[in-house]
C-alpha positions in Angstrom: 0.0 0.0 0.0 1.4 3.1 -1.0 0.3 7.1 -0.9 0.8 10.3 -2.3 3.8 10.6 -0.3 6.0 7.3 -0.5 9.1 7.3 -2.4 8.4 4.0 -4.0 9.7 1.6 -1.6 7.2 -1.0 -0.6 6.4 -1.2 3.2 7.8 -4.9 3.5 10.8 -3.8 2.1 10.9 -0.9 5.1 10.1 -3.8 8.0 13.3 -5.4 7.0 15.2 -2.3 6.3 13.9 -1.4 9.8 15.1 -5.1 11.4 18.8 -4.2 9.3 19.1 -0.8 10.8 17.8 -1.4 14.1 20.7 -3.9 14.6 23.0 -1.7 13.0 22.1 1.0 15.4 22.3 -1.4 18.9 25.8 -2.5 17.8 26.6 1.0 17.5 25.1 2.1 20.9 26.7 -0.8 22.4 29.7 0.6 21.1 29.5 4.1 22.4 27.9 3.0 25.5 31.1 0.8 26.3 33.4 3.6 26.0 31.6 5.6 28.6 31.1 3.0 30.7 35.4 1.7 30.4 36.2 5.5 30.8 34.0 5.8 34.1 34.5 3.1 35.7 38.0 1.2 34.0 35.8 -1.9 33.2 34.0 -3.4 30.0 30.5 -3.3 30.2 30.9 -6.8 28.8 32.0 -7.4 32.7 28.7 -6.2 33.8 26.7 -9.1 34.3 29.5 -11.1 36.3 30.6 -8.0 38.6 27.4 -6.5 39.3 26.1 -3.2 38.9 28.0 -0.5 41.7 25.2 2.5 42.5 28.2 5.0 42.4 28.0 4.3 38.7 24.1 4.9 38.4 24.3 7.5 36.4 26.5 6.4 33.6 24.5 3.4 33.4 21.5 5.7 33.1 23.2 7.4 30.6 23.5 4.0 28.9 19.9 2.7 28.7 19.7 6.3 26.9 21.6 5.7 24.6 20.2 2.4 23.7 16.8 4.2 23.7 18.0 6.6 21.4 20.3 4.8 18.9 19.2 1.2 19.0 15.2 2.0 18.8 14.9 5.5 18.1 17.0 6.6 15.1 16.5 3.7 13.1 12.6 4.2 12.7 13.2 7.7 11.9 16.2 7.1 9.1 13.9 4.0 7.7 10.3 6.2 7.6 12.4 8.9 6.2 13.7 6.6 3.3 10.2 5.3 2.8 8.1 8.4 2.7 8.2 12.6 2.5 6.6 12.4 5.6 8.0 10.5 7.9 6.5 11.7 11.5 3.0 11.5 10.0 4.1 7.8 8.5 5.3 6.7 11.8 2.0 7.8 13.6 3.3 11.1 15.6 1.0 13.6 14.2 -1.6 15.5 16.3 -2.7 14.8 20.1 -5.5 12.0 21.2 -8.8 13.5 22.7 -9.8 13.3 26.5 -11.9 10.4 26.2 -8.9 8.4 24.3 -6.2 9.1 27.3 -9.1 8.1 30.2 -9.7 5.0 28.0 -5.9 3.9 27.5 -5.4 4.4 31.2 -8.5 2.0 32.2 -7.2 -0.4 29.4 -3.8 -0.4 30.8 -5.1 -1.0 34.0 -6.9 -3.9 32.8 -4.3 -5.3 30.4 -2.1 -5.4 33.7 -4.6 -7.6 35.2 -4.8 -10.1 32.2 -1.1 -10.0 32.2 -0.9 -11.2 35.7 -2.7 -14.6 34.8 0.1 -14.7 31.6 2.7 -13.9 34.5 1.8 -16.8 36.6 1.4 -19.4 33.6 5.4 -19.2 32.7 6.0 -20.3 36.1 3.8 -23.6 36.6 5.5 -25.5 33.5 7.2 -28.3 34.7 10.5 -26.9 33.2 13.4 -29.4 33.2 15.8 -28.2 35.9 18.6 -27.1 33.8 16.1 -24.2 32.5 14.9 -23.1 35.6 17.9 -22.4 36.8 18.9 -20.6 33.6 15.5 -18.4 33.9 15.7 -17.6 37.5 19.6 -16.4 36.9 18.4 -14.3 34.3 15.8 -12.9 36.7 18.3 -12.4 39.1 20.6 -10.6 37.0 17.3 -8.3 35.7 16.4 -7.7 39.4 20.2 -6.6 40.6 20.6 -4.4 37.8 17.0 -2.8 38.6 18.1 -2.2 42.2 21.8 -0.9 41.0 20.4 1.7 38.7 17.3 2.6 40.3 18.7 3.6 43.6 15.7 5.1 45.0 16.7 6.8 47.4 15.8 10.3 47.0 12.9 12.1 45.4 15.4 12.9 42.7 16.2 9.9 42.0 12.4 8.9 41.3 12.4 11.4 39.1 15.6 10.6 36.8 14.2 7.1 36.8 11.2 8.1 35.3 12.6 10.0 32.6 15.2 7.3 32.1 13.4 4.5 32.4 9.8 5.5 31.3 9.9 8.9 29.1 12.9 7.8 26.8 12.2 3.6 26.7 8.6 4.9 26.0 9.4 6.9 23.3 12.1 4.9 21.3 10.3 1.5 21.8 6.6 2.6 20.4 8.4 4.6 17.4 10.8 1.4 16.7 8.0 -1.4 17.7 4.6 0.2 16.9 4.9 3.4 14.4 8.1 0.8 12.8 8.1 -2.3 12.5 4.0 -2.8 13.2 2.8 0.1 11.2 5.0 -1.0 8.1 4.2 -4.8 8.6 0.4 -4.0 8.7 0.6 -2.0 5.4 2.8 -4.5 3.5 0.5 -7.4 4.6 -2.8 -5.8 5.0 -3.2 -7.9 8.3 -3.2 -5.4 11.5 -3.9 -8.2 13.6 -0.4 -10.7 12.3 1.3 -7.4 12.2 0.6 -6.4 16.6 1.2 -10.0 17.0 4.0 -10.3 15.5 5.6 -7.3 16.9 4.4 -8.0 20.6 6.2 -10.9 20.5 9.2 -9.4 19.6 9.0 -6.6 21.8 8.4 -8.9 24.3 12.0 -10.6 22.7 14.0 -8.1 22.9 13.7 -7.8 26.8 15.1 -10.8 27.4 13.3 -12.4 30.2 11.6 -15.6 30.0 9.0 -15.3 33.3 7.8 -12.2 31.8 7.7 -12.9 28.5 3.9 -13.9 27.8 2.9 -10.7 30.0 5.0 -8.5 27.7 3.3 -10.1 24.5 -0.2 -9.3 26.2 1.2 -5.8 26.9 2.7 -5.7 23.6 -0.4 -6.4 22.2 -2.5 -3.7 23.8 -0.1 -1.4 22.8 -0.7 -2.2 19.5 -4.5 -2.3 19.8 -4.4 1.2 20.6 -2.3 2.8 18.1 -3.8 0.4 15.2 -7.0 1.7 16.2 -6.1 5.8 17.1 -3.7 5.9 14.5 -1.7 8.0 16.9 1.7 7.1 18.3 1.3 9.3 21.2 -1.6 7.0 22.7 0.6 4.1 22.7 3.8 5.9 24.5 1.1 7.7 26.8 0.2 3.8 27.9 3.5 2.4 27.5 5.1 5.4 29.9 2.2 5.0 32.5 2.9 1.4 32.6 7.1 2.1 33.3 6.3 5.0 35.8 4.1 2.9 37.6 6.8 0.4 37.9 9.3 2.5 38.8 7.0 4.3 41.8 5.9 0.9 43.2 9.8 -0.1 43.6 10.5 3.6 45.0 7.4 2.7 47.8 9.1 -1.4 48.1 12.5 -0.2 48.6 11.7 2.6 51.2 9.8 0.0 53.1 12.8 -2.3 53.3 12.3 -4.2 50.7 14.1 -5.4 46.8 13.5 -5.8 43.6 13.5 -9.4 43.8 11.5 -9.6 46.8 8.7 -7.3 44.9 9.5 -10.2 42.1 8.7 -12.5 43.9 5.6 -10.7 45.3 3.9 -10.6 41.8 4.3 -13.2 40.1 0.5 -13.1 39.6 -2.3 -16.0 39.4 -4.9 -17.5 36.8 -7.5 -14.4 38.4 -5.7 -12.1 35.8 -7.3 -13.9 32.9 -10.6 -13.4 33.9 -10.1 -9.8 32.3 -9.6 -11.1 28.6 -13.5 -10.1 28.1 -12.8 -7.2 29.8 -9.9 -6.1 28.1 -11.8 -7.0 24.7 -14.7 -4.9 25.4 -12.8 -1.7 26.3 -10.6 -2.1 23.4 -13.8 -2.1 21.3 -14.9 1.0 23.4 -11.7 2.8 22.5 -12.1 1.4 18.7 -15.7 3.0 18.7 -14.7 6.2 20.2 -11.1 6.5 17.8 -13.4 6.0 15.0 -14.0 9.7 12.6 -17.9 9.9 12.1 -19.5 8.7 8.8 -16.5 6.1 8.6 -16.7 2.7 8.9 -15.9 1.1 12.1 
């Protein structure tokens, strides 16, 4: 599918271009990040996941999962939309604002998707896994969980704010540019299937985080996400959602770790149960809602 704008290159051809870039751009972000991180602190950041993360060195790693953000997710979309069209913001989805009833929507949807993805949550951790894996998974975890606690560092109101922005603003951004107004948006017009296209790209979104315990509830988040800007056509409703969703992370480790408690523990605290599913209609019917109400009068819904 093409428009009055493209520059002749079909939208398939932009998914892969997209893929090509976007591993083009982590290698290089990799790069740059692991010349900070040697200059600040003497090590590799390949040592990172054996030494542990120090908190003195928060910042540069801050400074890290920026540029990740940034170069790995963010520039690649916008060098691949730019090849593909003479609009490339509108092609991506950032063009104007969503309405009132559109944010109050996506917040109740997010709430609910949460819910569902509890249910998802708890399934990964019932299969009777062969030991070997488990112990794989749950070292991956751990790593995840020390690194959350290194760089989070709550201690201060500050630092719940820098978190945010770090960890909700710029993630929020890059990811629903590269995953939903990229590699979605240009899968569903190649293909003409919306529905392979978010499923596709929630699974890998929920991929490229590397963690298998929360990998279905990613793909159920993944997939809301998608819902909501296939249906607005507006990238700002899915980083609105996808922000919410990080900031409310981030805020309910600032309240566990000023009451004593870690990462893990909080982990460990919710790792969800089969109630979550329970909200699939739910979910269903407020997407619907938010379909009805993202729909221009006199079209078709």
């Amino acid at each position: 599918m093409y428009d009055q704008d493209s520059k002749g290159i079909s939208y398939m051809a932009g998914f892969f271009m997209l893929l090509a870039f976007t591993i083009a751009g982590l290698v290089m972000a990799t790069a740059i990040s692991d010349a900070l991180w040697t200059q600040a602190t003497g090590r590799s950041l390949q040592t990172l996941t054996e030494t542990g993360l120090d908190p003195a060195h928060k910042n540069v790693y801050r400074l890290v999962q920026v540029i990740t953000a940034v170069v790995g997710y963010l520039l690649p979309a916008l060098v691949t939309a730019y090849l593909l069209n003479r609009k490339p913001l509108r092609l991506l989805g950032v063009t104007q604002g969503f309405s009132f009833s559109q944010a109050s929507l996506s917040i109740i949807i997010l709430a609910s998707a949460l819910f569902v993805a509890t249910g998802f949550s708890y399934i990964t951790t019932i299969f009777p896994y062969p030991e070997s894996w488990i112990e794989q998974f749950d070292l991956m975890e751990k790593q995840y969980s020390d690194q959350m606690s290194a760089t989070l560092s709550l201690e201060e109101p500050t630092d719940l704010i820098l978190a945010i922005i770090v960890m909700a603003v710029f993630p929020a951004i890059g990811e629903e540019v590269f995953f939903r107004g990229g590699l979605q948006n240009f899968l569903s017009r190649g293909t003409g299937r919306p529905w392979l296209a978010i499923v596709v790209t929630s699974i890998l979104f929920s991929l490229a985080h590397f963690s298998f315990y929360g990998f279905l509830s990613r793909v159920v988040l993944g997939i809301t996400l998608g819902a909501l800007f296939h249906y607005s056509g507006r990238l700002w409703v899915s980083i609105f959602a996808h922000f919410l969703n990080n900031a409310l992370l981030i805020v309910l480790l600032y309240v566990y770790m000023h009451q004593g408690k870690t990462v893990s523990e909080m982990m460990l605290e919710s790792k969800g149960n089969l109630l979550g599913l329970v909200a699939i209609p739910v979910l269903i019917v407020l997407l619907a809602a938010f379909k009805k109400v993202s729909t221009p009068k006199g079209a078709n819904p």
